[in-house]
N, C-alpha and C positions, 0 to 999 in steps of 0.2 A: 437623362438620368443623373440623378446627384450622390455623388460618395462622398463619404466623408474617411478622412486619414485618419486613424486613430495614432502613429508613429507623428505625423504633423502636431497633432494636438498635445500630446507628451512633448515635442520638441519646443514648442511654445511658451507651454505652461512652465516647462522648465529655467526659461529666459524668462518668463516670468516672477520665479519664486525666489531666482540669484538678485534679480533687480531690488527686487522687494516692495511695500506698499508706501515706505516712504517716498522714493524715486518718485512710483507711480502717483502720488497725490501731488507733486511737482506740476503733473502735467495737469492738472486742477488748477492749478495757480496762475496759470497763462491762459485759461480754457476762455475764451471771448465772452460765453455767456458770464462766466465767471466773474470775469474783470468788470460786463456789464454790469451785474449785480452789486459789485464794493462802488460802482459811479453813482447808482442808484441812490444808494442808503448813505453814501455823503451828501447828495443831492436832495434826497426829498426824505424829509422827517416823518414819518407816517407810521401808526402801527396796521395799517391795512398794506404797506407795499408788500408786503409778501404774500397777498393774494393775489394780488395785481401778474407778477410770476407766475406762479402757479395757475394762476387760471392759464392766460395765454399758452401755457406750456402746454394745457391740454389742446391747445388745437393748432399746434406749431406741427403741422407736413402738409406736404406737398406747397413749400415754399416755391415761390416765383424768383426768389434771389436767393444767396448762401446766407449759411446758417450763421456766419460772422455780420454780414451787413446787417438782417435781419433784429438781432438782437441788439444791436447799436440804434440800429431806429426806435426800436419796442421803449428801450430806457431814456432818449428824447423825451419820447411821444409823453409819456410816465411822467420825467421831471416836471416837462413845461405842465402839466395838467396837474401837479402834487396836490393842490389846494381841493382837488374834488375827490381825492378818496377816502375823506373822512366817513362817507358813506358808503355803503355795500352796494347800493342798487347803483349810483352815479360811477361807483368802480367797474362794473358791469356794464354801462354803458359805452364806457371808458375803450374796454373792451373791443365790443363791439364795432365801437368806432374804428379801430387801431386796424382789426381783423376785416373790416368793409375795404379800408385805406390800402393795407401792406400785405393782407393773406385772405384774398377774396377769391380762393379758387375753392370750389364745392360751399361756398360761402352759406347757404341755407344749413345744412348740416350741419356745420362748426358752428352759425349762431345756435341753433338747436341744444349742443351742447354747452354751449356758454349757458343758457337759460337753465337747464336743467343742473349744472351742478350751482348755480343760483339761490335753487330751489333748495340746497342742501347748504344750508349754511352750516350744520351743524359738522360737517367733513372738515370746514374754514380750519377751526377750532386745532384740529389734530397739527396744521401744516406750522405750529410753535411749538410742538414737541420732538422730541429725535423719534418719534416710535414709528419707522418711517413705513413698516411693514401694515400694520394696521392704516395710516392712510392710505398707503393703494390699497387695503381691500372697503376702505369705506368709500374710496372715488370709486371703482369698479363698481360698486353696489348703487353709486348714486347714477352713475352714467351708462348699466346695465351691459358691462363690458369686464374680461377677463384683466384682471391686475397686471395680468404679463403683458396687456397690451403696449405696444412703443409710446405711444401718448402717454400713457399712465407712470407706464414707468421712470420715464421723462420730465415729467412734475416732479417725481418723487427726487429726480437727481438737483432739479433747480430749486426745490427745498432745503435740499442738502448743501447745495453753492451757497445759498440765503444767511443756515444757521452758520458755514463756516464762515463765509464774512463777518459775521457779529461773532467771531472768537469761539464758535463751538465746538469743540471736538467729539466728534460720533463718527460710527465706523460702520456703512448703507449691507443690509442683511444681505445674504447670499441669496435668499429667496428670491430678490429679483435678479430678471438679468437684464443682457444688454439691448437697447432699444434698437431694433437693425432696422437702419439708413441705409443708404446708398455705398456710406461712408464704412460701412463695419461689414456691410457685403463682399465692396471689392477689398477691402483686407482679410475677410474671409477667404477667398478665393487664392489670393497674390502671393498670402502664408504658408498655402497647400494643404489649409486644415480641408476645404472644402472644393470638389472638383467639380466639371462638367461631363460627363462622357460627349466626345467628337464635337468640342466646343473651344474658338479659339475667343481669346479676351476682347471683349467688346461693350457697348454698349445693352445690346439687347441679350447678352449672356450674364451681367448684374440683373436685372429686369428678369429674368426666369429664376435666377435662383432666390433673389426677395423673397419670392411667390413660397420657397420652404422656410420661411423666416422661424419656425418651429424648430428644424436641424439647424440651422443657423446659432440659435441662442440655444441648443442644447452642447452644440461642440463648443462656445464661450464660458458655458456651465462648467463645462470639464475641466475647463485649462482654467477656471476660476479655484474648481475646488483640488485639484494639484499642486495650482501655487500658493493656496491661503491666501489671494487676493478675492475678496467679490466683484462680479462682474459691474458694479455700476462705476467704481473704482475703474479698471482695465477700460471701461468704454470712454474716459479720458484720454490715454495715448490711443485709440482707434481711431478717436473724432480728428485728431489733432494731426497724427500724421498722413491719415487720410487725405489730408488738402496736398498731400503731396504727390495722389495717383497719374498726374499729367506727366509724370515724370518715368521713364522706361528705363533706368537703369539704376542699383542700389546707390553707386559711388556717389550717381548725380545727388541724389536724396539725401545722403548722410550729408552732403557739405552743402548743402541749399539749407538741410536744418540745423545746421550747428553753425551760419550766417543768424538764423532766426533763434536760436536758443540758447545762447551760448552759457546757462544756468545749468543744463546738464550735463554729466560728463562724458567726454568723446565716447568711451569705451562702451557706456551705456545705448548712446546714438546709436553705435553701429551694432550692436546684439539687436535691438528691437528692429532696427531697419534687414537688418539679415534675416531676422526671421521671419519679419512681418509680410517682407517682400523677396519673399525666400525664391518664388518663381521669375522675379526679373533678374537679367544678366547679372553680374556685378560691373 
């Protein structure tokens, strides 16, 4: 059975709202996929690379490796190929290729969808404007799936890495939320926004509660619209210090990430790690 704390989610949101959404687009600024993206677009001159992203975005889970290696390979594969995406259908092959190579798991499916939003080139169009809302609902409509879906949502955020590379300032609508991974699961959990009943931290206790990914990204909703952050924003410090769940005690975590961060401020480290990981020792 899954409960959800509504005192956790207030406690949260509240660390959230002192932080602020500048802090939190910080954590934007080191996001891997992120930094892949500025390699990119120094890398390969094209006005197609930002399909090139957003495509693969749609069929980026159930990765074989993490989401940081992942994404270092994707802008390789991208560079070394730059000269073939002057075309759509060759960018799409492009694809294919990369997704055969590096995320071949359910592999017929994800081509599936590679072909079909293909077919919608007219979706292309939107991923150069900020209107970020209206393309998820036009990928939803080409790929016959709910906007809220994680894939979808997910594009919409590496659109958003894309236009803020090229100096764009826009701010991702609250309508979406956060894409729940593995990664914004067990920070769901470790925060105490969401429980188990008679379940101790495990592997296969992430893996059941995924399965309500709906309560999931309804309590990220909440502590989105408490703190005046939107959640595609907040799913930046989720993804980020999520790489830190091997680790069972807050102390260890606040000084393992302020080795790796040292751009944030201590005091800030330790609010989000306290709250985030509110169920480990300290």
């Amino acid at each position: 059975m899954i409960i959800v704390d509504r005192d956790r989610i207030e406690s949260v949101a509240q660390m959230f709202k002192s932080i602020g959404i500048e802090n939190v687009s910080t954590f934007e600024n080191i996001d891997p996929q992120y930094l892949s993206i500025m390699k990119a677009i120094a890398m390969c001159k094209s006005d197609n690379l930002i399909y090139a992203f957003y495509i693969n975005a749609l069929v980026t889970y159930k990765l074989k490796t993490k989401g940081e290696y992942f994404w270092k390979k994707f802008t390789e594969f991208i560079v070394e190929n730059c000269d073939k995406l002057k075309d759509v259908q060759q960018l799409l092959n492009l694809i294919k290729e990369f997704t055969y190579r590096y995320n071949n798991y359910a592999y017929e499916n994800k081509l599936k969808r590679i072909m079909k939003i293909g077919n919608c080139l007219d979706v292309l169009d939107y991923t150069t404007s900020t209107h970020y809302l209206e393309l998820a609902r036009k990928t939803s409509e080409c790929l016959k799936i709910s906007y809220k879906y994680k894939t979808v949502v997910f594009s919409i955020k590496i659109v958003y890495y894309f236009h803020k590379a090229q100096g764009m300032r826009s701010i991702l609508p609250f309508e979406l939320p956060i894409p729940v991974d593995r990664r914004v699961t067990y920070i769901s959990f470790t925060s105490g926004m969401i429980d188990v009943v008679h379940q101790t931290l495990n592997k296969d206790m992430v893996s059941l509660i995924m399965k309500k990914a709906d309560v999931i990204r309804d309590a990220w909703n909440s502590v989105a619209t408490i703190s005046h952050i939107p959640p595609l924003h907040i799913d930046a410090v989720l993804w980020y210090l999520g790489k830190y769940g091997y680790i069972n005690n807050r102390r260890s975590i606040i000084e393992e990430v302020q080795k790796n961060l040292y751009i944030i401020d201590k005091k800030i480290v330790e609010k989000l790690v306290n709250e985030l990981y509110f169920r480990l020792p300290e």
